[in-house]
C-alpha positions, 0 to 999 in steps of 0.5 A, a space after each residue: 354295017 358297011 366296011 365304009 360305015 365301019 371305018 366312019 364309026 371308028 374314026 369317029 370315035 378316035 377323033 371324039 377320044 382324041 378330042 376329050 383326052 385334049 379337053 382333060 389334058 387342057 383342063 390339067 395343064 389350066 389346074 397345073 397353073 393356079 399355084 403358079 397364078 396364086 402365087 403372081 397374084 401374091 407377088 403383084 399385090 406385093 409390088 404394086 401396093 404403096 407403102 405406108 404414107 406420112 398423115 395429116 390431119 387423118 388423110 394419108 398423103 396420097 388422099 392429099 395429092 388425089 385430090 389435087 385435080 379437083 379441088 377448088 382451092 389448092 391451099 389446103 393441099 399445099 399446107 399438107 404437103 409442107 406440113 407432112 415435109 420430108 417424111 413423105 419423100 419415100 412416098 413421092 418417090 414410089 409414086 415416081 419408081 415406075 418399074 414398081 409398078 409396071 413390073 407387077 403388072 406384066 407379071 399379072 398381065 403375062 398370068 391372065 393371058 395365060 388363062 382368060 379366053 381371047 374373047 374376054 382380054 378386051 375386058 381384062 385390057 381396059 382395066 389395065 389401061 384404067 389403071 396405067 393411066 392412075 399411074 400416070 396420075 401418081 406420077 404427076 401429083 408426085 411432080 406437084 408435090 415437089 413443086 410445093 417442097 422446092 429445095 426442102 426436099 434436097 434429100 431427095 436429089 440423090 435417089 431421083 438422080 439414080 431414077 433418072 439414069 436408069 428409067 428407059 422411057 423419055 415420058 417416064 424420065 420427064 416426071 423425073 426431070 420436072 421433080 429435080 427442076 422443081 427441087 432445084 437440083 443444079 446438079 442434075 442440070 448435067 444430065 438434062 443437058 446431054 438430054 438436049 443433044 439427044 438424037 430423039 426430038 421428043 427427048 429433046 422436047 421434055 429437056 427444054 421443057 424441064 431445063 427451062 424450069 432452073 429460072 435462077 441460072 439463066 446463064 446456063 440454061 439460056 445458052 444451052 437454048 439458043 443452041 436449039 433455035 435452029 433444031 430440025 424438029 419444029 416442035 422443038 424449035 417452038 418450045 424453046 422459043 416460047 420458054 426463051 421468051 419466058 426466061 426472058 422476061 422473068 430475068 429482064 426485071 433482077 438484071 435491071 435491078 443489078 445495074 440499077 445498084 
């Protein structure tokens, strides 16, 4: 054999050890992560798993409200849901809390990425997305379901006063916004209004929306609009038109009653 042929094999050899100490030394560092992953899994079932809900007639609340999207009739919903009444506001509320779930998710999202090849995250992200999007879903049953309390659920103003202030994302915090409009919580009616001077059209947008819900204080909630009449978003400008004309002709009719008397 050549010195070259020599030098080849030897170098060869090195590369293959070099290669198989890798392979073992990733192999360990994978086996070092599964307490670790255990233990995210543990934690993420944990967090995002509700609590238990209020019965009735042998179906949890949420079955309830799942429901909602498909039913034929709503009555029997409704009727379940003031049936159920107050007891089931911690459960609203959890469908609402979404650093509840999310924070579970990134704790899981942050293991798997750490252990599943990049190849397979597409699979793994879909079924994120699946699940990101029931969350949406819970989020608005939550909303119909203080539609269906109203100012039953005054109980409830407190918390979802402190959710709001501390929820970062605008699409968040309009679920937030609706379930206090729903209740009819004219102390929250500060908060969406510093919402309506907000630099961000599309925070902006979901106050409009939200404020224009308190149809008994047109006196506050009419002017506040007309502010936006002119707003340099056209998005904007086309939803208080549209909600303008609706608490128009919803107070039209009581205001001729009251000159009437």
């Amino acid at each position: 054999m050549s010195r070259v042929e020599a030098g080849d094999k030897r170098d060869a050899d090195l590369g293959l050890q070099a290669s198989t100490d890798g392979g073992v030394l990733g192999r360990r560092f994978k086996s070092s992560l599964a307490p670790l992953i255990i233990l995210c899994l543990t934690v993420t079932i944990w967090i995002v798993s509700p609590g238990r809900d209020p019965v009735y007639q042998g179906k949890a609340l949420r079955t309830w409200l799942a429901e909602s999207s498909n039913a034929a009739s709503q009555a029997p919903i409704t009727n379940a849901v003031r049936q159920i009444g107050v007891q089931g506001i911690p459960s609203l509320l959890g469908m609402l809390r979404r650093d509840d779930f999310f924070l579970g998710f990134q704790v899981l999202d942050r293991c798997v990425r750490l252990l599943v090849p990049k190849q397979h995250l597409s699979t793994w992200d879909r079924y994120k997305n699946s699940h990101m999007n029931e969350a949406r879903s819970r989020r608005v049953q939550a909303v119909f379901a203080f539609g269906i309390l109203g100012s039953a659920a005054q109980c409830a103003v407190p918390e979802l006063m402190k959710l709001y202030k501390r929820e970062p994302s605008p699409d968040h915090r309009f679920f937030i916004e609706v379930s206090l409009a729903s209740i009819g919580a004219t102390e929250a009616m500060p908060l969406i209004m510093a919402d309506v001077a907000d630099t961000n059209p599309i925070v902006r947008l979901y106050a409009v929306d939200a404020l224009s819900l308190f149809v008994n204080e047109p006196g506050i909630v009419v002017p506040e609009l007309m502010k936006l009449r002119t707003d340099a978003d056209f998005r904007v400008r086309g939803l208080v038109g549209l909600r303008l004309r609706n608490l128009i002709t919803n107070v039209a009719p009581a205001l001729s009653t009251m000159k009437a008397k």
